[in-house]
KEKE-3310 file (N, C-alpha, C; in steps of 0.2 Angstrom, whole numbers, plus 5000, padded with zeros to 4 digits):
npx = (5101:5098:5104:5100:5102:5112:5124:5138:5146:5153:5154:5149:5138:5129:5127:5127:5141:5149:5167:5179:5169:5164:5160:5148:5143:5129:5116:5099:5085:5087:5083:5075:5082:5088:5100:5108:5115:5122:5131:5141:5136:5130:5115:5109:5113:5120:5124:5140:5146:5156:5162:5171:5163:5156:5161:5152:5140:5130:5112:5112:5116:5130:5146:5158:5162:5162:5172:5184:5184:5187:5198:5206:5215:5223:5235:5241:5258:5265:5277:5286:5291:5290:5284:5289:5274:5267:5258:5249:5244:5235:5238:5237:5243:5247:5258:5276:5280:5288:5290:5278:5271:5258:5258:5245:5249:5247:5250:5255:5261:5270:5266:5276:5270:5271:5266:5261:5268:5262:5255:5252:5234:5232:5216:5202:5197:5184:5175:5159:5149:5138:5129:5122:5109:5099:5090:5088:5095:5109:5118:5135:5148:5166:5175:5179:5174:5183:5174:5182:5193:5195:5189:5189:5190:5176:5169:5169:5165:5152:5147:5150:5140:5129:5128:5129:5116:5106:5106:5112:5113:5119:5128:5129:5132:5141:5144:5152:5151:5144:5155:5161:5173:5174:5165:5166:5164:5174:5170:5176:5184:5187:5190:5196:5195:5205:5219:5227:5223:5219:5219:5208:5196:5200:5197:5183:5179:5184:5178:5166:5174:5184:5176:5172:5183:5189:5192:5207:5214:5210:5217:5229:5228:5223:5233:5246:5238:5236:5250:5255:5248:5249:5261:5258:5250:5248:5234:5223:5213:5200:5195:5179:5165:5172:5184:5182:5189:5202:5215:5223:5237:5245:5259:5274:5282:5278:5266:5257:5250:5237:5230:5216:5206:5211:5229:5244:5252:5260:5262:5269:5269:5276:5265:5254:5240:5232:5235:5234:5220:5217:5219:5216:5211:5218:5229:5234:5237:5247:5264:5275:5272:5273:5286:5290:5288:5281:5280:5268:5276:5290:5299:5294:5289:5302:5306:5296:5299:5311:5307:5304:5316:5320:5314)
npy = (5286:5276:5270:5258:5253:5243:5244:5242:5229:5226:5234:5230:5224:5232:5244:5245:5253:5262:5259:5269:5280:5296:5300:5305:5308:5309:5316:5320:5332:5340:5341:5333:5325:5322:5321:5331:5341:5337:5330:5341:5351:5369:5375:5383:5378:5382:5386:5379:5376:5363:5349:5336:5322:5321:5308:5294:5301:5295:5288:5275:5262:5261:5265:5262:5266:5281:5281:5275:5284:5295:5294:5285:5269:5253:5240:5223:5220:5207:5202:5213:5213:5220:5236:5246:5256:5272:5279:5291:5291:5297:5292:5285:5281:5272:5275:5274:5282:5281:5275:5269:5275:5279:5289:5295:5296:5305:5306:5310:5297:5289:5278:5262:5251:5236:5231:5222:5228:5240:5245:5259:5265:5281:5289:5290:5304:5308:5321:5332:5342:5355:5359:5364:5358:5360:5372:5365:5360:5351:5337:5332:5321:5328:5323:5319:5302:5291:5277:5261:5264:5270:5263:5259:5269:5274:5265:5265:5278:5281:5269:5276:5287:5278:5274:5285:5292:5281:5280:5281:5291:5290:5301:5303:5314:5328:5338:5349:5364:5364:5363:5375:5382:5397:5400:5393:5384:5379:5370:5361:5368:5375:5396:5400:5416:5429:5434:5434:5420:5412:5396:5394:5397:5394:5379:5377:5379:5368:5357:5348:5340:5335:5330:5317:5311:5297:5300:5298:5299:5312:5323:5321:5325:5339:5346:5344:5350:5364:5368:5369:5380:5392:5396:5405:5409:5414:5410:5400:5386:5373:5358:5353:5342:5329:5329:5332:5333:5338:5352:5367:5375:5391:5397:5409:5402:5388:5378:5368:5352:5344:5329:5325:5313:5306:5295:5298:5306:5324:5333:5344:5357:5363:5377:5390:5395:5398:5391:5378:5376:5372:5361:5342:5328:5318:5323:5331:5320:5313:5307:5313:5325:5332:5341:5336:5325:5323:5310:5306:5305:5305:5318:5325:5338:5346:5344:5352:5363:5367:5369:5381:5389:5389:5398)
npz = (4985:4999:5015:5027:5042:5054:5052:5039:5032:5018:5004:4990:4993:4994:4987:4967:4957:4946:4944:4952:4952:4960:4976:4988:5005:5017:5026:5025:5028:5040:5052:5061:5068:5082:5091:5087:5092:5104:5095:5091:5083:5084:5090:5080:5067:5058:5039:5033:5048:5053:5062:5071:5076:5092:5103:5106:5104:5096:5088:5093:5107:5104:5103:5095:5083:5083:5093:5087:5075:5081:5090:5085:5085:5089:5087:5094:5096:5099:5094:5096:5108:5126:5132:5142:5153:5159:5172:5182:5198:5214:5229:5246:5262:5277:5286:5294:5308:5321:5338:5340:5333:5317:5304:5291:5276:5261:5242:5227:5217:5204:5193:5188:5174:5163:5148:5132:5116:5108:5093:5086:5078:5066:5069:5059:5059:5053:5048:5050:5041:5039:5024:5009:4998:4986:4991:5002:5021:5021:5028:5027:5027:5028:5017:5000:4992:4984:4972:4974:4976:4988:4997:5009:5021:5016:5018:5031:5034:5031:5040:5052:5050:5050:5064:5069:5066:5062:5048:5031:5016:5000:4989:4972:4964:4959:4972:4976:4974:4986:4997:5000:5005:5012:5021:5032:5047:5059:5073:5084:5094:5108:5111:5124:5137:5133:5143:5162:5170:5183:5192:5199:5193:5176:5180:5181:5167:5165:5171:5166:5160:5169:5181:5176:5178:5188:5204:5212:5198:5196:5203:5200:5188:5188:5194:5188:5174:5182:5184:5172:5168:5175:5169:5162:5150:5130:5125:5129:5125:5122:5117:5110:5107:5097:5102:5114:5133:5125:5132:5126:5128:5123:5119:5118:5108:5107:5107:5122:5121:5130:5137:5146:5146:5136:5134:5142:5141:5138:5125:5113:5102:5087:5084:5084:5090:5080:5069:5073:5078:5064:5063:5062:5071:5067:5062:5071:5082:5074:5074:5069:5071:5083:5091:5103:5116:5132:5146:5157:5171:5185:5186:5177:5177:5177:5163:5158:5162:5153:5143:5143:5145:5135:5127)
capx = (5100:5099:5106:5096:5104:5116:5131:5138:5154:5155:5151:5148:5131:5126:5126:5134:5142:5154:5173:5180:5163:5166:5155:5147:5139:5126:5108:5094:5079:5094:5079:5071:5088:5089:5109:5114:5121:5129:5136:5143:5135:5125:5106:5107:5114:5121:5130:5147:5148:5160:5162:5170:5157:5158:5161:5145:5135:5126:5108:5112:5119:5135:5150:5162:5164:5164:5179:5188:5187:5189:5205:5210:5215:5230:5234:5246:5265:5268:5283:5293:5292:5286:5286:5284:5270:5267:5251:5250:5239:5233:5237:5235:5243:5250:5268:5277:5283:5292:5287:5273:5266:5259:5251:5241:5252:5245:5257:5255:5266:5270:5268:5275:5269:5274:5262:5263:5270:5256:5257:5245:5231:5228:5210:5201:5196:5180:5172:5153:5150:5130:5129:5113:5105:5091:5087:5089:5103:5111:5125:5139:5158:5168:5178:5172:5177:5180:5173:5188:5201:5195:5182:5190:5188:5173:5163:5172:5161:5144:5147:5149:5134:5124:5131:5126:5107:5104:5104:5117:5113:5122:5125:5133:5133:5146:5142:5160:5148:5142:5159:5164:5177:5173:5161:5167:5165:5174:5168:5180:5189:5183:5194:5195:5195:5213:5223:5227:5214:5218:5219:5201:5192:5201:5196:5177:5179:5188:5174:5163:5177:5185:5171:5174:5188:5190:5198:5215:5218:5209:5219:5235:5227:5224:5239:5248:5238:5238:5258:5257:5243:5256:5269:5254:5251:5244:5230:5219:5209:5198:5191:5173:5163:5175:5189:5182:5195:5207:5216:5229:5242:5248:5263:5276:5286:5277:5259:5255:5243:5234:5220:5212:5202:5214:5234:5248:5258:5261:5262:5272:5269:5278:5262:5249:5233:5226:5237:5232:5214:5214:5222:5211:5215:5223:5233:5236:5239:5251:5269:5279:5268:5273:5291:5290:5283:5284:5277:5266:5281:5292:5301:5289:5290:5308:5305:5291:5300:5316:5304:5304:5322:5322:5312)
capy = (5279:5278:5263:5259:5248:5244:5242:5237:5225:5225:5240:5226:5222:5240:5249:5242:5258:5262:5260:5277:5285:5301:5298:5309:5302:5314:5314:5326:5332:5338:5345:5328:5320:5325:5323:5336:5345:5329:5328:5345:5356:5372:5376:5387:5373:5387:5383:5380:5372:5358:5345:5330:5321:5318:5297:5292:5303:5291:5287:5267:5262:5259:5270:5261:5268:5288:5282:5273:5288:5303:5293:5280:5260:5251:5233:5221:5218:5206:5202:5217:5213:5221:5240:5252:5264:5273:5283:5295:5291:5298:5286:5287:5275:5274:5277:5272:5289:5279:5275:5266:5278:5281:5294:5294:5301:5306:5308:5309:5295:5289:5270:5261:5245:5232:5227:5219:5233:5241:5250:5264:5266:5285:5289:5294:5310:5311:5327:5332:5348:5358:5361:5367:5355:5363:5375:5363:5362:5343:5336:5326:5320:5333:5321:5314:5297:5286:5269:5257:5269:5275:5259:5255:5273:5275:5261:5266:5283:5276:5267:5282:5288:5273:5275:5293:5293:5274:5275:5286:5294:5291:5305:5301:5321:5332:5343:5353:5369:5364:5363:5382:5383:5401:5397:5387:5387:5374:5370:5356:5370:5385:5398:5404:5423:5429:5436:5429:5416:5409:5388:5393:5401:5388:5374:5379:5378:5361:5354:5344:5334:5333:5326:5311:5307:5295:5305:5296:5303:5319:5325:5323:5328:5346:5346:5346:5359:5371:5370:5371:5385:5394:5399:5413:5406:5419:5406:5393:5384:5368:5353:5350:5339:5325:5335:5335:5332:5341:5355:5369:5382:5393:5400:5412:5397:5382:5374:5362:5349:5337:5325:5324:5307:5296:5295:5299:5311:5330:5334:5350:5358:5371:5379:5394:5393:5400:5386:5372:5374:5370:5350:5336:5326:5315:5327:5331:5313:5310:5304:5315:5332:5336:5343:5334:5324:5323:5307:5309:5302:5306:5322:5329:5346:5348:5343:5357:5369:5366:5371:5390:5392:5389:5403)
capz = (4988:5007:5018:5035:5048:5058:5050:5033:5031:5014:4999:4986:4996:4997:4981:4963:4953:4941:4948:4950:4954:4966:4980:4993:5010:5020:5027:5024:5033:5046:5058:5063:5073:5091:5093:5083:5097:5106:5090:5092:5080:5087:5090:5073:5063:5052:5035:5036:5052:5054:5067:5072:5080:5100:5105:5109:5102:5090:5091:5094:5110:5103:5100:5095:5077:5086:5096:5083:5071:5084:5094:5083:5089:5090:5086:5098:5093:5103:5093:5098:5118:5131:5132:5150:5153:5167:5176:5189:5204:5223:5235:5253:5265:5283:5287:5302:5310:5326:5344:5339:5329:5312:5301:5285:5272:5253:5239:5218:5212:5196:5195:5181:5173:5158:5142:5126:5112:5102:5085:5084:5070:5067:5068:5051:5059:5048:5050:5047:5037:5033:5018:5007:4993:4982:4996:5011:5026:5022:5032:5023:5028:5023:5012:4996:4992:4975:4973:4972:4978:4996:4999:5018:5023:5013:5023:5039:5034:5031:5047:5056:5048:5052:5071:5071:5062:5060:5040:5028:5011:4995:4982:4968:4960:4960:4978:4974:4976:4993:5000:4998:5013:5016:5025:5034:5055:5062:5080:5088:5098:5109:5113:5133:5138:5134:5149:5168:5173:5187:5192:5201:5184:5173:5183:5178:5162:5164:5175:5162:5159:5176:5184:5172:5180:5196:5211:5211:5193:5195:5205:5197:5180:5192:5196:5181:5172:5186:5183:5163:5168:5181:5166:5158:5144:5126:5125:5131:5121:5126:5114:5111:5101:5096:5105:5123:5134:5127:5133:5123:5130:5117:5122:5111:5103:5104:5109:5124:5120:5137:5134:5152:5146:5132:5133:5145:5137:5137:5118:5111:5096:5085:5082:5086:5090:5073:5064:5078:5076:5059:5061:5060:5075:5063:5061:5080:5083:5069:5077:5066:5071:5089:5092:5110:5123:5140:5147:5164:5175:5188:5183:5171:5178:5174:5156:5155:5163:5151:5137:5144:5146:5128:5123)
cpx = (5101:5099:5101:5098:5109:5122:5131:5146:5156:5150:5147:5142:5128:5124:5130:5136:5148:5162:5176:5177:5167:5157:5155:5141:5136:5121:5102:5089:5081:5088:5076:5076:5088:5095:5112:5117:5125:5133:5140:5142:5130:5120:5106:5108:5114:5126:5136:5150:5150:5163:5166:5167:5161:5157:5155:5139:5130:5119:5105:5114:5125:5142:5159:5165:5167:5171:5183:5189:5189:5197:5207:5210:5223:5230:5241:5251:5268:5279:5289:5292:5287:5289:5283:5282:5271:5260:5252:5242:5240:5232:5239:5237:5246:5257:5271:5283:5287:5288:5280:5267:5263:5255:5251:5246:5249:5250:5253:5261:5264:5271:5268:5273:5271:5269:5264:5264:5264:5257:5251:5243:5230:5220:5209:5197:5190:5174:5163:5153:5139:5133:5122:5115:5100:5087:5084:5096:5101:5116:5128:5147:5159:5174:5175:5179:5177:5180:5177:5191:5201:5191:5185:5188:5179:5167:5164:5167:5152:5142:5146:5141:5128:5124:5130:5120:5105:5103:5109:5114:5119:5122:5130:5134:5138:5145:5148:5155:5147:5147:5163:5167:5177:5169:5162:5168:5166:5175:5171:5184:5185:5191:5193:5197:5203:5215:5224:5221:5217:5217:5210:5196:5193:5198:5187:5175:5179:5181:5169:5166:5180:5180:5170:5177:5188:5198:5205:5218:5216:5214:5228:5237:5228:5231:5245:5246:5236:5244:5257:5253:5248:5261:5263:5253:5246:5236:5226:5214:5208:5193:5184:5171:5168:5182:5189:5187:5203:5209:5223:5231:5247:5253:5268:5279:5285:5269:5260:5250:5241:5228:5221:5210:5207:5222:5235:5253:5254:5262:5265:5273:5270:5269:5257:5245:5228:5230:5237:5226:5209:5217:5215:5216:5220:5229:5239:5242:5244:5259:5273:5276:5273:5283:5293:5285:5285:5279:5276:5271:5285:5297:5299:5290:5298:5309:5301:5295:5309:5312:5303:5311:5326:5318:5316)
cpy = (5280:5272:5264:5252:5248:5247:5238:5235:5225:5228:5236:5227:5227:5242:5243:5250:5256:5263:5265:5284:5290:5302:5301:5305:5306:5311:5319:5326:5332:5339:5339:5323:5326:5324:5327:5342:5343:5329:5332:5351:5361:5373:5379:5383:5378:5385:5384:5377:5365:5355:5341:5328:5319:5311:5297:5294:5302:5291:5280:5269:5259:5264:5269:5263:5276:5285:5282:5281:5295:5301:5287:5274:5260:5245:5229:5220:5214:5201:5207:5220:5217:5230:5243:5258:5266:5278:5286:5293:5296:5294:5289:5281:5279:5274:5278:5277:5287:5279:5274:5269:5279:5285:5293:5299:5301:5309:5307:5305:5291:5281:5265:5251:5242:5232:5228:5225:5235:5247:5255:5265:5271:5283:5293:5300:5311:5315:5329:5341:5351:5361:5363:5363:5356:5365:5370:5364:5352:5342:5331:5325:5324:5329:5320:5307:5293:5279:5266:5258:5270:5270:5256:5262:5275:5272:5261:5274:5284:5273:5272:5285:5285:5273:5280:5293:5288:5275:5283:5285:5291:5297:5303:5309:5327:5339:5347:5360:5369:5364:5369:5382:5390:5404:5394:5389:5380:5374:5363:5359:5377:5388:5400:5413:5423:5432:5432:5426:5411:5401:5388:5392:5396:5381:5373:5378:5369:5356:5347:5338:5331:5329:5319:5306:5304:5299:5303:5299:5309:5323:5329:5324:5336:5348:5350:5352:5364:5373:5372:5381:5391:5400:5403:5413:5412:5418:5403:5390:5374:5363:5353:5347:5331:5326:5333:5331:5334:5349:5358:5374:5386:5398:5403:5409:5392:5382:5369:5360:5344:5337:5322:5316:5304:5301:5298:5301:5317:5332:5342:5349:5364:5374:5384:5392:5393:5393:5378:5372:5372:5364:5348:5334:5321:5318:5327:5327:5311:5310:5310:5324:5334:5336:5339:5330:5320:5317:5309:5304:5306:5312:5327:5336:5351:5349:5348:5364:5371:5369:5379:5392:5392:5393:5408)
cpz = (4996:5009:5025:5037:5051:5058:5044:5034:5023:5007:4995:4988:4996:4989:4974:4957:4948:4946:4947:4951:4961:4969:4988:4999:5015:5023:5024:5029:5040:5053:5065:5069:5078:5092:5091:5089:5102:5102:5090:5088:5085:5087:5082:5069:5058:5047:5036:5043:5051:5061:5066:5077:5086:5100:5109:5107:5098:5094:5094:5100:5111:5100:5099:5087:5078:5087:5091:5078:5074:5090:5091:5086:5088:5090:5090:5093:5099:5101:5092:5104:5119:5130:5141:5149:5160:5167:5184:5193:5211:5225:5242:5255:5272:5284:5294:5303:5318:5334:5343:5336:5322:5309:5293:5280:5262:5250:5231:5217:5207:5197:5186:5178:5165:5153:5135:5121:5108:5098:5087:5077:5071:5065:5060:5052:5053:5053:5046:5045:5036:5029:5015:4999:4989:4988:5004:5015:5025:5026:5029:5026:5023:5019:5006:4996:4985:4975:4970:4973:4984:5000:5009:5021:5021:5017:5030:5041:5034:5039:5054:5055:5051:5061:5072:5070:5060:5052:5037:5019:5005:4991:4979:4962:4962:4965:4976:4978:4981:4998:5001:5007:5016:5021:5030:5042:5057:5070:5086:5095:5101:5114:5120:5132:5138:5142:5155:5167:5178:5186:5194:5193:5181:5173:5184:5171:5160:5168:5172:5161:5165:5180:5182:5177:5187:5198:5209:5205:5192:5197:5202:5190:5182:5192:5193:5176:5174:5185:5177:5164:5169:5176:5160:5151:5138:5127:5127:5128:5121:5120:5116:5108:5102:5099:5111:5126:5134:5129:5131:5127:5126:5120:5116:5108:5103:5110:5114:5123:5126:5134:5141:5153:5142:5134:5139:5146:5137:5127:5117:5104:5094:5082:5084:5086:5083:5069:5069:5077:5070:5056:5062:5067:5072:5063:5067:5083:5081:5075:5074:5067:5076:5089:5099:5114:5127:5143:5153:5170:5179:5185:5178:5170:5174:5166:5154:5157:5158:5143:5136:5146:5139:5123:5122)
residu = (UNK:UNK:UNK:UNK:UNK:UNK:UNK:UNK:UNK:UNK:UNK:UNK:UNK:UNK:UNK:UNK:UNK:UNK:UNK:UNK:UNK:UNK:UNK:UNK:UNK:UNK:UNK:UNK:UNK:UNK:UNK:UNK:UNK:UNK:UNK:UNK:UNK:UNK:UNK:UNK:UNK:UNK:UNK:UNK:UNK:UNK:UNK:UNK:UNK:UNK:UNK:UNK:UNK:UNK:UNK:UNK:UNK:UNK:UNK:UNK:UNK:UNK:UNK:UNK:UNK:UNK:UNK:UNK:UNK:UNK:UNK:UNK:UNK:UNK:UNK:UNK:UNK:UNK:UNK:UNK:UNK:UNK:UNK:UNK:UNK:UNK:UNK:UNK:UNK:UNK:UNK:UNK:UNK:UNK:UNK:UNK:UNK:UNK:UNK:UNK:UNK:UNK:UNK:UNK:UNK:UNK:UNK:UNK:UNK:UNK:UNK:UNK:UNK:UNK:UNK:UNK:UNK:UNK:UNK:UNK:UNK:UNK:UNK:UNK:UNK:UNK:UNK:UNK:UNK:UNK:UNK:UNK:UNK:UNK:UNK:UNK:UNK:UNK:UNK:UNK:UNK:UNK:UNK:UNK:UNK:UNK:UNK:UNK:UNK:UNK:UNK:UNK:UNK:UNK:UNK:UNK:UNK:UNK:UNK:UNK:UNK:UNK:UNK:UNK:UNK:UNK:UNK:UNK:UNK:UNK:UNK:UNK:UNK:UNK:UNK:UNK:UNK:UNK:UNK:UNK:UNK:UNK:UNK:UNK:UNK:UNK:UNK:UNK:UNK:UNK:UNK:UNK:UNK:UNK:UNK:UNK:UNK:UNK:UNK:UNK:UNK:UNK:UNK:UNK:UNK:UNK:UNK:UNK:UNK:UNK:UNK:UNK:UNK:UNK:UNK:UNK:UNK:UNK:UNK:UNK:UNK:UNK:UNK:UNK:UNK:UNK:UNK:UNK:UNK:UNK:UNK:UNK:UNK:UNK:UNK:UNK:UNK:UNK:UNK:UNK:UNK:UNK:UNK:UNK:UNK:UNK:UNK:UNK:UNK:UNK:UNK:UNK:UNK:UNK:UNK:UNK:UNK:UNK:UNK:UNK:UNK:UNK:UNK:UNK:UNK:UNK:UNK:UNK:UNK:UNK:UNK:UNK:UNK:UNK:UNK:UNK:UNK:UNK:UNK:UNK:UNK:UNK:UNK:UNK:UNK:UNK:UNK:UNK:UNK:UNK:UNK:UNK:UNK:UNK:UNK:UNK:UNK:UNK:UNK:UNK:UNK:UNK:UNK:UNK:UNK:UNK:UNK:UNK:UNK:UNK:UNK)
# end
């Protein structure tokens, strides 16, 4: 069965099955879509490859299902007040230096602001996988799903689908075989060349994203992980795909995680690279994962550099 439109609201309309059916959600005939490398897969589209797709990468002009499932949402509480954020800017003003003088002075500060309290919803992190169907290459959410038990995520999946390829597959047959996980190449993370690398080198890599950013916050995105960089890190490994953005520092007792583009926090996690590259952002994101974190505010540094005196 295969859906074509925009968007569905409501499963009932779509399909009628039996309650309980185990139900898989793909495409076929992968060759004929022209995003598949926005999405984040490679030119080979070799089996095994697994992705979560990059935001925006649909072939509508809308990406607001990308976002939602590769960074999640959040819903207002405005009944439990007000909470303070803060963001770092470059600002440049003039400054009265005496005797009718003044000079232009440029600074990194941390400036903080009020708004209404908001809950976070993890993202559902649904990831896309090739697979092979009767001697083709398909693509399917690497989950399955059961009708009546999983049906919010289920149509949050299809939507994705329909937002990435305008129309999404049903299969209702037991794919179990197609999901053989030794195969399995997943491509949300690339790792950088081990050893020194310099803030110049590094700052090459980062540029894709960096150039994203307006100046006043580039800078003191720069800034920041020239310092984390600084303290010589095992690792570096840098988001792609549904990922971009971020960037890791694998150090001998714990991980830092920086997302360049969403959030305002430093992230520390007890984890290696080889056991960090196989979360789900979901996973990432989860409140209960990371061992620490450092909001981007005044004293930051002290708080980063208190994490190497506890190696």
């Amino acid at each position: 069965m295969i859906i074509r439109k925009t968007r569905i609201n409501k499963l009932e309309t779509q399909f009628h099955i039996k309650e309980g059916t185990n139900i898989i959600i793909g495409i076929t005939n992968i060759d004929r879509f022209e995003n598949l490398n926005k999405i984040g897969f490679t030119d080979k589209l070799e089996l095994g490859e697994q992705v979560l797709p990059s935001i925006g990468s649909g072939l509508g002009k809308y990406s607001t299902v990308t976002k939602h499932n590769s960074e999640g949402s959040y819903i207002k509480r405005p009944d439990l007040g007000k909470e303070t954020k803060y963001y770092e800017r470059l600002l440049t003003w003039k400054q009265w230096c005496g005797r009718g003088e003044t000079k232009e002075v440029t600074e990194i500060c941390t400036i903080p602001y009020e708004r209404i309290c908001r809950e976070p919803i993890a993202p559902p992190s649904i990831e896309l996988r090739i697979v092979e169907k009767e001697g083709q290459k398909i693509i399917i959410a690497d989950k399955k799903f059961i009708y009546k038990n999983d049906d919010e995520l289920l149509k949050h999946a299809i939507n994705l689908f329909l937002e990435l390829f305008k129309e999404c597959e049903i299969f209702k047959e037991d794919l179990s075989e197609l999901t053989n996980l030794k195969n399995l190449k997943r491509l949300n993370w690339e790792l950088l060349p081990k050893g020194p690398m310099p803030w110049g080198k590094l700052k090459e890599h980062l540029e894709p994203v960096l150039k994203q950013l307006k100046k006043t916050k580039r800078v003191a995105d720069e800034t920041r992980i020239n310092y984390i960089n600084s303290h010589n890190p095992t690792n570096r490994f840098i988001g792609t795909a549904g990922f971009t953005g971020y960037i890791g520092f694998e150090f001998k007792e714990f991980t830092i995680l920086e997302s360049l583009i969403y959030g305002n926090a430093i992230y520390v996690f007890d984890k290696n690279w080889l056991e960090f590259s196989k979360l789900t952002k979901k996973e990432i994101l989860d409140r209960n994962l990371h061992i620490k974190r450092i909001i981007h505010k005044e004293g930051w540094e002290k708080e980063v550099e208190e994490l190497f005196k506890q190696e």
